[in-house]
C-alpha positions in Angstrom: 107.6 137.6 38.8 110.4 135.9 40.9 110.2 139.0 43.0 106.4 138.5 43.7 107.5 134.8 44.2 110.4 135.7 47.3 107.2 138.3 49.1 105.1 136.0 49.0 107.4 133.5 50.8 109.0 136.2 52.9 105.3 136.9 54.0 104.4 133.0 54.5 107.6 132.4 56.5 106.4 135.6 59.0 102.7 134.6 59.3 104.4 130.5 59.6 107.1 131.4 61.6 105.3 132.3 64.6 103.3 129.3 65.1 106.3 127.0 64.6 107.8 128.6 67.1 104.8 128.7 69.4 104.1 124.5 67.9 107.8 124.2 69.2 107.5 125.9 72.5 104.7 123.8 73.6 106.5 120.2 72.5 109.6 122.0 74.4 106.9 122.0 77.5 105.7 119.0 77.3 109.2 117.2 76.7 110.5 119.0 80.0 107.1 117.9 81.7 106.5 121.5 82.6 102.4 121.9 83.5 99.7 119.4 83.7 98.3 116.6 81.7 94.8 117.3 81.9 93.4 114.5 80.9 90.2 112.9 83.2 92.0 109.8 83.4 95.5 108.3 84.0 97.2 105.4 84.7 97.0 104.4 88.6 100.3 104.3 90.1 101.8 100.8 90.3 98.8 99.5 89.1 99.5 99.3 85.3 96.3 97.9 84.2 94.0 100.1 86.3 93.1 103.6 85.6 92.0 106.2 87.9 90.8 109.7 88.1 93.7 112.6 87.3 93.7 114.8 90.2 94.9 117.5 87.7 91.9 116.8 85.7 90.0 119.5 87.6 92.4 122.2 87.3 91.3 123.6 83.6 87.8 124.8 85.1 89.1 126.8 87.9 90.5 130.0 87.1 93.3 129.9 90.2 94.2 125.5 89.9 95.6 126.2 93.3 91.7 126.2 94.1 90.6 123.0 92.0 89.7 120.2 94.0 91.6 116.4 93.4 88.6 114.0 93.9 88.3 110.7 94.7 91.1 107.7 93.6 88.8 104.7 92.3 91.0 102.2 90.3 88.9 100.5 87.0 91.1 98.3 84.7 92.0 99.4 81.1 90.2 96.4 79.4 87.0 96.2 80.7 85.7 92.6 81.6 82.7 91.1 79.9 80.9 89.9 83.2 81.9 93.8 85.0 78.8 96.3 85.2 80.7 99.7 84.7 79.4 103.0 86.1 80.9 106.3 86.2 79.2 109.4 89.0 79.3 112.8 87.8 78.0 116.0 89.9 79.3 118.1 92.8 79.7 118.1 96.6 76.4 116.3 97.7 77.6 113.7 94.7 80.8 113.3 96.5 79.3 112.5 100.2 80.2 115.9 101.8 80.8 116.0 104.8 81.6 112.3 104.9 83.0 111.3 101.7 84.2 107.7 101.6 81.6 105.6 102.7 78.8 108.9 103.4 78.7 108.7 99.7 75.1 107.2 98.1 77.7 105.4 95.5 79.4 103.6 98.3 76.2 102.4 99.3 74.9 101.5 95.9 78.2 99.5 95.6 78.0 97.9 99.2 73.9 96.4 98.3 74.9 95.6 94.7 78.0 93.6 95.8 76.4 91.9 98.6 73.4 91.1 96.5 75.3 89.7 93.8 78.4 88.3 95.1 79.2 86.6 91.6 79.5 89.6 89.6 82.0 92.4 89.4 81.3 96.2 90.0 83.3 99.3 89.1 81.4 102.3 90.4 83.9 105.2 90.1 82.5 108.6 91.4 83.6 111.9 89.4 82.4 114.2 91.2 84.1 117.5 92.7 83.2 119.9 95.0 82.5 123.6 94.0 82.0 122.2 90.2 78.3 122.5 88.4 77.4 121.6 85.0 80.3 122.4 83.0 82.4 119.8 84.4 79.6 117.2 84.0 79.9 117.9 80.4 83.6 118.5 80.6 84.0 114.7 81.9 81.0 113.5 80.4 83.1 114.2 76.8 86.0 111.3 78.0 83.4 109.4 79.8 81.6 108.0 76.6 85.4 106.1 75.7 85.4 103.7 78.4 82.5 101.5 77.9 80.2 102.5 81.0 77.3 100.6 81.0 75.3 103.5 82.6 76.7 107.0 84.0 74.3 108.4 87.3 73.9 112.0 87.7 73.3 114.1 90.7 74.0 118.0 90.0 72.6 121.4 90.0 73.3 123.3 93.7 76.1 125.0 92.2 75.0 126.4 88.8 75.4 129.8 90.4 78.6 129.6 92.5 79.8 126.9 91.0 83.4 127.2 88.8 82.2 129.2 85.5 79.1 129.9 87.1 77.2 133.2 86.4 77.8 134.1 89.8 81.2 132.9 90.5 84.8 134.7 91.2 85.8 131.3 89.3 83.7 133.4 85.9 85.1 133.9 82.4 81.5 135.2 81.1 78.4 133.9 80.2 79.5 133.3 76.6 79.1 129.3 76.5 81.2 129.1 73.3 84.4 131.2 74.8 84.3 129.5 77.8 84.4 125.9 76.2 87.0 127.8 73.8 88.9 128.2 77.5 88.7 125.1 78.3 90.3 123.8 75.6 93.2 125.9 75.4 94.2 125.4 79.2 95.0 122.1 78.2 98.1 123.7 76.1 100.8 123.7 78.1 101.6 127.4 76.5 98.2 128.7 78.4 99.2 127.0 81.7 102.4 128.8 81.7 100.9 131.8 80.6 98.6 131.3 83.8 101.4 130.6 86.1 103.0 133.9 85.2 99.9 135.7 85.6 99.2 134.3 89.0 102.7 135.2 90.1 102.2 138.7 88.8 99.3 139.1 91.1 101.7 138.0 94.2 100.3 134.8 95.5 100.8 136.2 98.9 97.9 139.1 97.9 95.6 136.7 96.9 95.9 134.5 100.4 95.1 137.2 102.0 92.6 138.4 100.2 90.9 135.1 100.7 92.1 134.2 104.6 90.3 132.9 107.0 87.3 132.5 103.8 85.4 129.0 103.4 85.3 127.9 99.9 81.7 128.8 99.8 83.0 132.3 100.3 85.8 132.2 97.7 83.7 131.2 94.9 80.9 133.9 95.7 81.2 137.0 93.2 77.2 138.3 93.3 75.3 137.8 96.5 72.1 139.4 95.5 71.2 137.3 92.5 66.8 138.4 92.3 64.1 135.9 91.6 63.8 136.5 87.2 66.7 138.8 86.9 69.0 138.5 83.7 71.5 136.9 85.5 69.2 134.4 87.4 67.9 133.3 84.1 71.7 133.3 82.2 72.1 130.5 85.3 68.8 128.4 84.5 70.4 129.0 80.7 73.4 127.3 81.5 72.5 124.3 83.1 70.0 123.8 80.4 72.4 124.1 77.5 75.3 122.0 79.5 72.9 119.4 80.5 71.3 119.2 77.4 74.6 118.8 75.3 75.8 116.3 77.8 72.3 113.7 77.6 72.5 114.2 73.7 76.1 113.3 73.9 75.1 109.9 75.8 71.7 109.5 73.8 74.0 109.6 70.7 76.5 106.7 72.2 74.0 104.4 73.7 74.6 104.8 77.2 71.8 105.0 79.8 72.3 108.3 81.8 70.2 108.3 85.2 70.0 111.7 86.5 68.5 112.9 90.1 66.4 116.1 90.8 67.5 118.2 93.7 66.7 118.2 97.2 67.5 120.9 100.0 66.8 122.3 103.3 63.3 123.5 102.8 61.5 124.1 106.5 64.7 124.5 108.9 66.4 126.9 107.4 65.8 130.4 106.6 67.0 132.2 103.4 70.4 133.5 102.8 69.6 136.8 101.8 66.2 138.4 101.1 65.8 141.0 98.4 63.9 144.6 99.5 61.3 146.3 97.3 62.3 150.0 96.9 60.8 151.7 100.0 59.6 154.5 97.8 57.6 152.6 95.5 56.0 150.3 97.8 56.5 151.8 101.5 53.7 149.4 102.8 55.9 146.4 102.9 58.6 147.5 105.8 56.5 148.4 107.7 53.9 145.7 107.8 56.8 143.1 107.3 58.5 144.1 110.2 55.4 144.2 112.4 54.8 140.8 111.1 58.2 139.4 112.4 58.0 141.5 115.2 54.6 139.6 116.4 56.0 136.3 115.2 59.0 136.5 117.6 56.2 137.1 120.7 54.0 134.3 119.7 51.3 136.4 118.2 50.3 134.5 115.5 47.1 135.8 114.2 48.8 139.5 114.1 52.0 137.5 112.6 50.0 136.3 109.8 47.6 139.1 109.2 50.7 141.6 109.0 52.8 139.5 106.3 49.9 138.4 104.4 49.9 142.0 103.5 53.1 142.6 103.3 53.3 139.5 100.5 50.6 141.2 99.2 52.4 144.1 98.4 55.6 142.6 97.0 55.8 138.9 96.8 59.4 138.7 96.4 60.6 138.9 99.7 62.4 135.6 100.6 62.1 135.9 104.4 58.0 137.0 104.7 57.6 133.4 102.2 59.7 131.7 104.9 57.6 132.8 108.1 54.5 132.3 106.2 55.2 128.9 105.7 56.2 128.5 109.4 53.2 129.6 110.2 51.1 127.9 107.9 52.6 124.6 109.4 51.8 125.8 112.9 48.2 126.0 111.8 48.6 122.6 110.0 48.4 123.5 106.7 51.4 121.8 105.5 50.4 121.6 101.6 50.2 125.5 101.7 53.5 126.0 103.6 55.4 123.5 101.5 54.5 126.4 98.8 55.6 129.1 101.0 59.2 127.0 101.4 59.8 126.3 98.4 58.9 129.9 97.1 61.3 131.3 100.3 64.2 129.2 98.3 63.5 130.1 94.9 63.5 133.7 96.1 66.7 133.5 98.0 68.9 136.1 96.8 72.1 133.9 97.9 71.8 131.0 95.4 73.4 127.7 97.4 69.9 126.0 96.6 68.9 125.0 93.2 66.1 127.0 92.3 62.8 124.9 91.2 62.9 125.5 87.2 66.4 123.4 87.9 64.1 120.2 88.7 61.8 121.4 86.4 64.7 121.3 83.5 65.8 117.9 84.6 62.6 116.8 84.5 61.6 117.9 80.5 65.5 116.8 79.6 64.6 113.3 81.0 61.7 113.5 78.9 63.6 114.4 75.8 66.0 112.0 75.3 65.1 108.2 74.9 68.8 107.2 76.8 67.9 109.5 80.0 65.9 108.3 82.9 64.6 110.6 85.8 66.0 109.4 89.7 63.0 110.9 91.7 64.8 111.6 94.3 62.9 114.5 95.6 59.7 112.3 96.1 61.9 109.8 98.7 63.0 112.6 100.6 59.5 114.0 100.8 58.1 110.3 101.2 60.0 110.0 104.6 59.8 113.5 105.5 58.0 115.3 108.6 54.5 116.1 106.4 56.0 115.7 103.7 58.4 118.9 103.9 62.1 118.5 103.7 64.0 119.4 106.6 66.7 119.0 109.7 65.7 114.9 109.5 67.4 114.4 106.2 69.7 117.5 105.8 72.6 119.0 107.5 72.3 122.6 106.8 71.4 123.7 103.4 71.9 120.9 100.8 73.9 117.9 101.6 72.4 115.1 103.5 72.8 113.2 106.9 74.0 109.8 106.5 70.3 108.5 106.2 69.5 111.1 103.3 72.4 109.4 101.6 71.2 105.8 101.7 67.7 107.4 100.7 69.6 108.9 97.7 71.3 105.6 96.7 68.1 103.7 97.3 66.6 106.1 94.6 69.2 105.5 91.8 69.4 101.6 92.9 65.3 101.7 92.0 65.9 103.5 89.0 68.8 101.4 88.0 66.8 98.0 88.6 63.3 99.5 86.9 65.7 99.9 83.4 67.1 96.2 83.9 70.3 97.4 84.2 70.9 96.0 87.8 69.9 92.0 86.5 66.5 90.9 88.5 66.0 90.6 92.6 67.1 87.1 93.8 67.0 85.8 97.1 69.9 88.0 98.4 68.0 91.2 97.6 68.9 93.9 100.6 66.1 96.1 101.5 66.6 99.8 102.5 66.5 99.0 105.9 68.8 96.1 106.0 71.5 98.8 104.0 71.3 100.8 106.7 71.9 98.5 109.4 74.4 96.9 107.8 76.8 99.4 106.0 80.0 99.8 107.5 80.5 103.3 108.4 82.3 103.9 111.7 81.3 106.3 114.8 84.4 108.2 113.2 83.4 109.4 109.7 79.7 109.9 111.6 81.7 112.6 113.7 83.7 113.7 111.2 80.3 114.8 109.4 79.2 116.4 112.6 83.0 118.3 113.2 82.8 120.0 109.3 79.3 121.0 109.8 79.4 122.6 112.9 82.7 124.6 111.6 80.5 125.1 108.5 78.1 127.0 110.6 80.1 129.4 111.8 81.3 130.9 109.2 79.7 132.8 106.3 76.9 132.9 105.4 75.7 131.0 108.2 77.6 132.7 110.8 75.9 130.8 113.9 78.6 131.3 116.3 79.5 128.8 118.9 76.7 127.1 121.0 76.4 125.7 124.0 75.8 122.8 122.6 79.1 122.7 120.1 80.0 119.1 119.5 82.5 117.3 122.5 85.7 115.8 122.0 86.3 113.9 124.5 86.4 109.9 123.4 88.5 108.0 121.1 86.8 108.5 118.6 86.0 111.8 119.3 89.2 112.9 119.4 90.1 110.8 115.9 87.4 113.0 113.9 88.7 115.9 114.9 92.2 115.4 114.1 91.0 114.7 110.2 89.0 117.6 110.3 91.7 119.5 111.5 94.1 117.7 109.0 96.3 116.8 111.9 95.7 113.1 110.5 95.5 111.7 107.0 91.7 109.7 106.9 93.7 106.3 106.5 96.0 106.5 108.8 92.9 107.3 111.5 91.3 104.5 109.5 94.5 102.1 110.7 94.8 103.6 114.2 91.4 103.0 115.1 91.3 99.7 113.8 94.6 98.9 115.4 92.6 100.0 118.7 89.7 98.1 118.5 91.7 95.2 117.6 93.7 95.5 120.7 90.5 96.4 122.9 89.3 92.7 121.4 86.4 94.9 120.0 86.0 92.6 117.0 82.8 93.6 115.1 83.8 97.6 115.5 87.3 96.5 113.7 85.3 94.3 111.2 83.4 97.4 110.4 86.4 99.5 109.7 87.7 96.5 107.5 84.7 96.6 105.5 84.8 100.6 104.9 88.3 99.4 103.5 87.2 97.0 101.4 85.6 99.5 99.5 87.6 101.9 99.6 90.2 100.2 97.9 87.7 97.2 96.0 90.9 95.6 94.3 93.3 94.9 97.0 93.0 91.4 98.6 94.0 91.9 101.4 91.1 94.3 103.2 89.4 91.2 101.8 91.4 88.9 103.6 91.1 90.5 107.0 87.4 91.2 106.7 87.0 87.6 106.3 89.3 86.5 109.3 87.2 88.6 111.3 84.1 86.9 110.0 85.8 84.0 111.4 86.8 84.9 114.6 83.4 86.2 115.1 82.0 82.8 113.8 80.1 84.1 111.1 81.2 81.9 108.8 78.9 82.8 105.8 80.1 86.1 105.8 83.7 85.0 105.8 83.2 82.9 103.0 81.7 85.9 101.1 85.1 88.0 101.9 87.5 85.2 100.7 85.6 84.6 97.8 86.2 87.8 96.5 89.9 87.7 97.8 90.2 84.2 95.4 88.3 86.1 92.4 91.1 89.2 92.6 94.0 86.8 93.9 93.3 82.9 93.3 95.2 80.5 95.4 95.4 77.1 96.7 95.3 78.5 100.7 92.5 80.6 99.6 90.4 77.7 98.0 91.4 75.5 100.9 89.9 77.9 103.5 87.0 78.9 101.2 86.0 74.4 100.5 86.3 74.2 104.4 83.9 76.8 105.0 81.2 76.0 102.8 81.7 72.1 104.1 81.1 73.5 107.4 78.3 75.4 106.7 76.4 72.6 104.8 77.0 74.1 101.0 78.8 70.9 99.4 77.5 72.7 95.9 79.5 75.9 96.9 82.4 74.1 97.7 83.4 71.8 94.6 84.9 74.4 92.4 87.4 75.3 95.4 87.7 71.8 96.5 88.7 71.1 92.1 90.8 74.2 92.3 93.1 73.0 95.4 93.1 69.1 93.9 95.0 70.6 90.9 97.3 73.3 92.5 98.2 71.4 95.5 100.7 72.7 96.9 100.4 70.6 100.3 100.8 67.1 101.1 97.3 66.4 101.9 94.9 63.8 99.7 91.9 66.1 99.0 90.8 63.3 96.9 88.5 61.9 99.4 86.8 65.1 100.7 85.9 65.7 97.2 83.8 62.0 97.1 82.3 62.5 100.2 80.9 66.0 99.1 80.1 64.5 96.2 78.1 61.9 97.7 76.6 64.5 99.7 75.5 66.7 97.4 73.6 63.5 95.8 71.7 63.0 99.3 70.6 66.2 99.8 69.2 66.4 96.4 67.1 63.2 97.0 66.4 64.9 100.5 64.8 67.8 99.2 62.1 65.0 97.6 61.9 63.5 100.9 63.3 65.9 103.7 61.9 63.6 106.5 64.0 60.5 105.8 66.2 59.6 109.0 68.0 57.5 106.7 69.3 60.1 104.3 69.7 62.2 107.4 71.9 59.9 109.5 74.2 59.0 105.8 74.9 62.7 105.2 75.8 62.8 109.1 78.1 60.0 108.6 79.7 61.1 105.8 80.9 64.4 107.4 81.7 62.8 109.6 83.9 60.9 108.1 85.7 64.0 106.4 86.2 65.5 110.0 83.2 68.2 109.6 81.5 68.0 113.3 80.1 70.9 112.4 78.0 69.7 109.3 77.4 66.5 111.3 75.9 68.4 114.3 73.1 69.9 112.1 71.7 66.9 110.5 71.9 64.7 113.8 69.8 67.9 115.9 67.2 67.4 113.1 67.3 63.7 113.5 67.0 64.0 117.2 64.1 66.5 117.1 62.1 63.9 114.9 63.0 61.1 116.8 65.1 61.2 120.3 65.8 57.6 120.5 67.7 57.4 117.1 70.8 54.8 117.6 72.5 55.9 114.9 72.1 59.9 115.7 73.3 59.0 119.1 76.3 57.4 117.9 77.3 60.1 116.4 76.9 62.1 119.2 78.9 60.9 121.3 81.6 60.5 119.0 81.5 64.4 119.0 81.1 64.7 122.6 84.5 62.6 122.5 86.2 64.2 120.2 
């Protein structure tokens, strides 16, 4: 018995033993801060109460980390505030703003409308996304998401199902088997598997593997299968896995409460041709080279009627040939039949061997998901695109090559999930500061730079694989300023904010005012908790003598920073401009942190008083008397300027007015 006793612990200890050892070894790791902390979030450097996105976060879904990209750095505090509406983005490079980023981003436009239309409430709209990522890191994040109170998560995601990290068609592949590869992803996290990893990479010989992938775009890298045919296994393992990762990840927010709004897919459908089309086997059907190629062959001399009567047949034949869908919607259009050739388009992309566009049944997924789950709302944003679209056929006007949008397809894109936001009340209802599409666009500050810099990354886009266009004539100048500051940060020959300070430095110098008030702006966004962008926006404002604009930048400097200078300049400006209402709470704030030897006590009756006239004004706005008081009384407090307005409107109702003249002169004299 006591022998059956000591085997039996002999064998525990050797089964135990192991583990411990391996449970030691990774507390050994983590102690020694070997490896990554892989977390989604961590605590923002020198900002204790803030947390931001972990640019390690993205390095368990890529098979090489070196690879994984870092994404953006938006600060949101730890404790969430009651009156703060809380939003987190999750999808892939169109999600991000590629090729702007910053400000090209449709979230940087929601967050510019939302703040300007209401200037009284907070907004933390921190974008997740990463580039060369699809739906498995939308789930990944969408797990840690769900623990910090969002009040509604916005979707955009789908391109990259394919070549996207742990896509079915991806170097970055660890098999289709969605169980092991969540299994994967979970064990990367151990510190154990990451220097497992390591070791494995240095096996290889890093210097192999950059030059097995020099001179390569990440498009390239991330491209295992090129030929992925229309209803293969593997096409439909892809529409599989978006389908399972999207559906775990709007139960997962259906379960918690939190409204998910998530966009269908839009892409280059008329001005650009298809990747890579897939031949029929010549011997089984020998009719469609031949009649294809006499097709394109008539097509490219302007002989339509042959064109079409040729690749009619040849569709006949085999309808699976990307490029004969492609010219046979070109030529549909020519005849001006554009509902027929959006068909031929659309079938030309779903048939595209190369899979960079989201196949339809991927909108068609997002579509019945939406309509499963109570929590998820659909962001048309297919129908806006085709809404402002030449005939209603998505193209050149709204995209830069295959998928991501020009600057204008952005703002279309954030108009869509700002619609979709305020239909499901969580945006509070219009008031009278509501900014219209149009207005967003005029207004939002991005520079001439990042425009450019969209421009510069496309244009070397397009000349590599698979695009492979060469180098026009026509390649993009660098000759200006501003020319010449884009293609540095393309280049990486300068970080984004130091061009960002150079430039404004420049236009600062040059006296340009409102091109450095835009570049203070982008800035304020970028970097929504720091005062200071605040603070020069608003001096700007001043300069320029757009004083209501001023007052909107140091009003949110006082909300992150609040101080007597700041309420003294904020009571002065709303004086000025006539809103006594808007300027009590300031005027009470620097009446009770004084820290200047001035009597506010005074302005604060006279605004007062005021504020009491105007309200009997608005039941009788044409009473000179009222009028030529709330001249007096400002001034009295030194504001000509709120004194000018009401003696012009005195004047204008009667010229003669003693009083009104009085006054005027008194400013003429002072």
């Amino acid at each position: 018995m006591e022998r059956s006793l000591q085997k039996l612990a002999f064998k525990t200890i050797a089964i135990l033993l192991p583990v411990l050892i391996l449970i030691l070894l990774e507390f050994s790791l983590r102690i020694f801060q070997y490896g990554n902390n892989l977390d989604l979030f961590m605590e923002a450097p020198d900002r204790p109460d803030y947390l931001v996105l972990n640019p390690a976060a993205a390095k368990r879904y890529f098979i090489n980390p070196a690879f994984a990209p870092t994404g953006n750095s938006e600060l949101f505090k730890k404790n969430k505030e009651k009156s703060t509406l809380r939003i987190f983005v999750l999808g892939e490079s169109t999600t991000i703003g590629y090729p702007y980023f910053h400000n090209g981003s449709f979230h940087r436009w929601l967050l510019y409308r939302l703040m300007h239309e209401f200037p009284d409430r907070e907004f933390e709209i921190i974008n997740l996304s990463l580039t060369a990522v699809n739906s498995y890191t939308v789930f990944g994040f969408a797990k840690e998401v769900v623990k910090y109170q969002p009040d509604a998560v916005m979707i955009y995601s789908g391109h990259n199902e394919y070549y996207g990290t742990l896509g079915v068609g991806s170097t970055n592949s660890v098999g289709n088997n969605s169980g092991i590869i969540q299994l994967v992803l979970k064990l990367r996290k151990l510190r154990i598997v990451q220097l497992l990893t390591g070791l494995f990479e240095r096996a290889k010989n890093s210097s192999d593997l950059k030059k097995e992938f020099s001179g390569q775009t990440l498009m390239q890298r991330m491209v295992a299968d090129q030929q992925i045919q229309y209803g293969s296994s593997l096409y439909k393992k892809g529409i599989e896995q978006f389908n399972s990762n999207m559906d775990k990840t709007l139960e997962l927010f259906n379960k918690n409460g939190i409204p998910v709004f998530i966009s269908n897919l839009v892409c280059n459908e008329m001005d650009l041709k298809p990747f890579v089309s897939i031949f029929p086997d010549s011997a089984q059907l020998p009719g469609f080279n031949k009649n294809f190629r006499e097709g394109v062959s008539a097509f490219n001399t302007g002989d339509w009627d042959q064109a079409a009567r040729s690749l009619k047949v040849a569709d006949q034949i085999y309808d699976g040939h990307a490029l004969c869908n492609y010219y046979l919607g070109k030529l549909s259009y020519g005849e001006g039949d554009y509902i027929q050739a959006k068909k031929y388009f659309i079938r030309a992309k779903d048939l595209d061997g190369l899979r960079f566009r989201a196949p339809s049944e991927i909108n068609d997924a997002i579509k019945k998901l939406c309509d499963k789950y109570k929590q998820a709302h659909l962001v048309d944003t297919e129908a806006a695109f085709d809404s402002v679209s030449s005939n209603h056929i998505i193209g050149n006007r709204l995209i830069l090559e295959h998928v991501h949008p020009n600057l204008t397809g952005y703002a279309i894109i954030s108009d869509a999930f700002y619609k979709a936001l305020k239909n499901e009340h969580i945006i509070p209802p219009a008031n009278t500061n509501e900014m219209n599409l149009k207005e967003l666009m005029r207004t939002m500050p991005v520079t001439e730079v990042d425009s450019l810099v969209g421009v510069y990354r496309i244009s070397n886009l397009k000349r590599s694989w698979p695009f492979n266009e060469g180098i026009s004539s026509d390649s993009p100048k660098v000759v200006s300023v501003e020319e010449k500051m884009a293609y540095s940060v393309v280049n990486q020959h300068r970080l984004w904010p130091n061009a960002m300070e150079e430039l404004y430095n420049y236009y600062f110098d040059m006296k340009d005012l409102p091109k450095a008030k835009t570049i203070m702006e982008l800035l304020v966004l970028e970097n929504p908790t720091e005062t200071y962008f605040y603070d020069k926006t608003a001096n700007l404002y001043g300069k320029m003598g757009y004083y209501e604009e001023a007052a909107f930048y140091f009003k949110r400097a006082f909300a992150i920073s609040p101080t007597f200078d700041y309420a003294k300049t904020l009571f002065v400006i709303y004086l000025r401009i006539d809103r006594p209402g808007d300027a009590m709470p300031y005027l009470d704030y620097a009446i009770q942190n004084n820290t200047s030897n001035v009597n506010f006590l005074p302005v604060r009756k006279y605004a007062g008083e005021i504020i009491n006239l105007q309200k009997a004004m608005a039941l009788d706005s044409s009473s000179l008397p009222i009028l030529n008081l709330i001249a007096t009384k400002y001034m009295t407090m030194g504001n000509k300027q709120g004194a000018s307005k009401y003696i012009e409107k005195i004047l204008k109702a009667d010229p003669k007015n003693k009083e009104a003249l009085a006054l005027l002169e008194q400013i003429k004299k002072g």
